[in-house]
Wavefront OBJ file of the C-alpha trace (Angstrom):
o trace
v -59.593 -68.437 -169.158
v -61.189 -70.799 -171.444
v -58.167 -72.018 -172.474
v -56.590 -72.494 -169.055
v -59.848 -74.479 -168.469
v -59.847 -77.128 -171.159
v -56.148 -77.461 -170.932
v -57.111 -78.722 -166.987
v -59.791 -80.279 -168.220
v -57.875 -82.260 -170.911
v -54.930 -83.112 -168.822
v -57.332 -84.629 -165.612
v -58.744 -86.801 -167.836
v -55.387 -88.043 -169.850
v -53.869 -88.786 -166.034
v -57.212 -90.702 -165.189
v -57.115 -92.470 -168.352
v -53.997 -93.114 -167.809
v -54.913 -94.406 -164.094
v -57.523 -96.708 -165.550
v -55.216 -98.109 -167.911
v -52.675 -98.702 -165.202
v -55.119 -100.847 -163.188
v -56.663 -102.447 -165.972
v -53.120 -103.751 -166.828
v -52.129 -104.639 -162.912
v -55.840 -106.783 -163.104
v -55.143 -108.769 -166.073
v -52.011 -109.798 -165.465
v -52.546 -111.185 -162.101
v -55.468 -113.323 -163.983
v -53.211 -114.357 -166.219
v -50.600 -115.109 -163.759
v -52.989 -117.033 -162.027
v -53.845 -119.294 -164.739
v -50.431 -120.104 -165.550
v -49.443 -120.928 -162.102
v -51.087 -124.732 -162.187
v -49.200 -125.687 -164.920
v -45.495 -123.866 -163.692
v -46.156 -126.070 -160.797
v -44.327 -129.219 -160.451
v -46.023 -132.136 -158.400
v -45.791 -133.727 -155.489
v -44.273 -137.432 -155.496
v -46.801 -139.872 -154.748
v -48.331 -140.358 -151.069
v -48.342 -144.293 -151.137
v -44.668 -146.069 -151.587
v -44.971 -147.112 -154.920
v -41.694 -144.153 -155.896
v -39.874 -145.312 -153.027
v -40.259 -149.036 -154.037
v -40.126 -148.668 -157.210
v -36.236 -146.601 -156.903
v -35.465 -149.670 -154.653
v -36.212 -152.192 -156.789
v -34.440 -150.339 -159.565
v -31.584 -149.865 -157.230
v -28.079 -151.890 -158.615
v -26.240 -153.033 -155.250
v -24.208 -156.891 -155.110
v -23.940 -155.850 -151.141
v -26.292 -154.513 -148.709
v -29.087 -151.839 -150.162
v -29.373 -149.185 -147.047
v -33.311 -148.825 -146.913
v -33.261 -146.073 -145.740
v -30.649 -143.800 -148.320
v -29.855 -146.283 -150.883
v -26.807 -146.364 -150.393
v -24.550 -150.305 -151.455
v -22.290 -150.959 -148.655
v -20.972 -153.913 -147.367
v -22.578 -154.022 -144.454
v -26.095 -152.978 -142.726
v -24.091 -151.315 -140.111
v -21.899 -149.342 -142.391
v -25.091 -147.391 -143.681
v -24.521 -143.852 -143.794
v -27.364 -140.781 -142.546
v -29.378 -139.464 -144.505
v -28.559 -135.699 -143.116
v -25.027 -135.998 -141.651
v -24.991 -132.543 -140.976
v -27.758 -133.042 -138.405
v -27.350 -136.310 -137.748
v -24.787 -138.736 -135.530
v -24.528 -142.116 -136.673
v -24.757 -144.053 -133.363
v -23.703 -148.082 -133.739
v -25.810 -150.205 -131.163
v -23.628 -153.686 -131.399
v -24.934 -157.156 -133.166
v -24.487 -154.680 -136.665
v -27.176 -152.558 -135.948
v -26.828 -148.633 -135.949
v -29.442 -145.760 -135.437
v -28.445 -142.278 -136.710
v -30.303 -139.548 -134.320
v -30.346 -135.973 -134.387
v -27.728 -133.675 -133.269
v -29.925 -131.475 -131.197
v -27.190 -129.278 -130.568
v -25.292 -131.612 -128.218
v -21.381 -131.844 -128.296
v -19.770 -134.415 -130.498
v -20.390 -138.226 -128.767
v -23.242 -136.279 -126.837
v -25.960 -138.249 -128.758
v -24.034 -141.670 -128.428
v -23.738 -141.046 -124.708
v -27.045 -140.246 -124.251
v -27.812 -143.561 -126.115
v -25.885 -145.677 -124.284
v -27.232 -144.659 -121.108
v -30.749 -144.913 -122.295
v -29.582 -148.638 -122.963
v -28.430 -148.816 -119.365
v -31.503 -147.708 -118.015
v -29.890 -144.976 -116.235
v -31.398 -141.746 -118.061
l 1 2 3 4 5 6 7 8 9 10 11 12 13 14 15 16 17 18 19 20 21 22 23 24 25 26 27 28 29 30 31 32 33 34 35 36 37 38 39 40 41 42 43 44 45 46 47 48 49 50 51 52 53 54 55 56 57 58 59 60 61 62 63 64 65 66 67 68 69 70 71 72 73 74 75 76 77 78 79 80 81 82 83 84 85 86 87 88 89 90 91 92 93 94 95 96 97 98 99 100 101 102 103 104 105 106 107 108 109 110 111 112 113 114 115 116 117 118 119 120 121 122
């Protein structure tokens, strides 16, 4: 009976030991995870314009620099989107173009729209 008694004993404690240990291990690691997270990080670009201007001014184009990809074309008109997958390229006349969102229209849906926003009828 003894026996059967510290052998209980013996083995509760090894599985709360073991418990503790488990814990212990799960709590220090997330500390440690935690401290290394600020410098995994990478960091945000700059809030002011100075990355943006600074790119553009670094930019090598003998034609027209698109402000707003960066793109050298020949032309301010000729400018491509910056997300052509959501975005239609709509040409206004005089060499100006607009690219607006797709918004789930048909192709030429956007442009339509546009042109009848121009006309004052929409």
């Amino acid at each position: 009976m003894r026996l059967l008694l510290l052998t209980l004993i013996c083995s509760l404690a090894g599985s709360s030991l073991a418990q503790f240990q488990f814990f212990e291990q799960m709590f220090n690691q997330g500390g440690q995870q935690q401290q290394q997270r600020p410098q995994q990080q990478e960091q945000n670009v700059a809030s002011d314009s100075a990355w943006y201007q600074k790119t553009y001014e670094g930019a090598r184009c003998t034609n027209y620099l698109c402000p707003g990809t960066l793109a050298c074309v020949h032309f301010p008109h000729h400018c491509p989107c910056a997300f052509p997958a959501i975005e239609d390229k709509v040409e206004l006349g005089e060499g100006s173009a607009i690219c607006v969102s797709k918004g789930g229209w048909k192709e030429g849906e956007a442009a339509r729209k546009i042109e009848l926003a121009r006309k004052g009828m929409l």
